[in-house]
C-alpha positions in Angstrom: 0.0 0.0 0.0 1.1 3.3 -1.1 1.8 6.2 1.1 0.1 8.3 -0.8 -2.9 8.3 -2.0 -5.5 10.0 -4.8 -7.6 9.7 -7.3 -9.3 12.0 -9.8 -11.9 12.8 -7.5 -9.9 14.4 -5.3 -8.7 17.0 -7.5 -9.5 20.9 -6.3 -10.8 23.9 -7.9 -7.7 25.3 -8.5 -6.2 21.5 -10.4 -4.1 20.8 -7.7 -4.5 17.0 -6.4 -5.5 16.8 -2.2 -3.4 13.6 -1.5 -4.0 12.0 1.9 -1.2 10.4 3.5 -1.4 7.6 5.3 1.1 8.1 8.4 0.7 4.4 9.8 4.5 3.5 10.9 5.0 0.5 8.7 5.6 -3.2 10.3 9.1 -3.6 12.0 10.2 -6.0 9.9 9.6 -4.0 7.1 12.1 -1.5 8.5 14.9 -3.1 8.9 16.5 -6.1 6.1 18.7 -7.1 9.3 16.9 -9.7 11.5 15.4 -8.2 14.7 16.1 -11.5 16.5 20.2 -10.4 15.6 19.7 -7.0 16.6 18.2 -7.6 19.5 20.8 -9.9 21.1 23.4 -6.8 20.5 21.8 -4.6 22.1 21.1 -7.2 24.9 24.5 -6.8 25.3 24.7 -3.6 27.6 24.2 -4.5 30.8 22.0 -1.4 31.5 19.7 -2.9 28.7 17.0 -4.8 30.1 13.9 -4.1 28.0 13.6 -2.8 23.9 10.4 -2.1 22.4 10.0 -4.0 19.1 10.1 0.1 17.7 13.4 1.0 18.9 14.6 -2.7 17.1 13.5 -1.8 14.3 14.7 1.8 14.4 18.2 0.7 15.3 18.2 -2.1 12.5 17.2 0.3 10.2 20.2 3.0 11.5 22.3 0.3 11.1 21.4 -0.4 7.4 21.6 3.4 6.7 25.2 3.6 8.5 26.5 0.5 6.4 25.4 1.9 3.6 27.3 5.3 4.3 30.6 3.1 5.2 30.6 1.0 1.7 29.8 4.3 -0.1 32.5 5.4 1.4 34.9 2.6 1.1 33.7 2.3 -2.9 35.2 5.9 -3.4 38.6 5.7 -2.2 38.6 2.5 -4.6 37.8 4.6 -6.9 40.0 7.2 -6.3 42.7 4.4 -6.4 41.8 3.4 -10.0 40.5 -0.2 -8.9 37.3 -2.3 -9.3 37.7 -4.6 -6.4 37.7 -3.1 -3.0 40.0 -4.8 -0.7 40.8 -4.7 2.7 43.5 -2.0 2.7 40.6 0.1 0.9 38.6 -0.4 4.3 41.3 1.0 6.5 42.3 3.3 4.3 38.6 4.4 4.5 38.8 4.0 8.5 42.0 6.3 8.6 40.8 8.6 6.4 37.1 9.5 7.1 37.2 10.9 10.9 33.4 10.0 11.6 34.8 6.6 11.0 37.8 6.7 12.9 35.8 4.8 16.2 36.9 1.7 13.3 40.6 2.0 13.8 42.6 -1.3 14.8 39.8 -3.3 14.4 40.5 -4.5 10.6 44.0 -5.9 10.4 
């Protein structure tokens, strides 16, 4: 189902389109392409952790996605820049030691 909905009958005086939006948060699963079950082990991991709502799973799965994403954009660039096609590990740290949002990384590829 679309987020967006309209039809011509919904079309004003002035032939712009009224579009209702449907702002239903979409199923957790749907969030996130990591499994939940995963995620929620990690985070299980902090010992002040006792509780997570099945929301703040699929929020952090789906933060997750969006920083991996970010980090292989990243890493595909200085490949690039390097005049390769195949990203190799000394790409990834080079990315680490280069990028300083990413620098939490360093000494943990070696």
């Amino acid at each position: 189902m679309s987020n967006f909905e309209a039809d011509k009958s919904s079309l004003r005086e002035d032939g712009c389109t009224s579009v209702e939006i449907n702002h239903s948060i979409p199923a957790a699963e749907k969030l996130s392409k990591l499994p939940l079950s995963r995620v929620k082990i990690i985070v299980k991991t902090v010992p002040s952790v006792s509780l997570v709502t099945s929301e703040a799973l699929a929020s952090i799965g789906f933060l997750c996605e969006q920083f991996i994403q970010d980090f292989c954009r990243s890493v595909i660039e200085v490949t690039a820049q390097e005049g390769k096609k195949t990203v190799t590990k000394q790409h990834v740290q080079s990315t680490v030691q280069s990028t300083q949002k990413y620098e939490f990384l360093d000494g943990i590829i070696e």
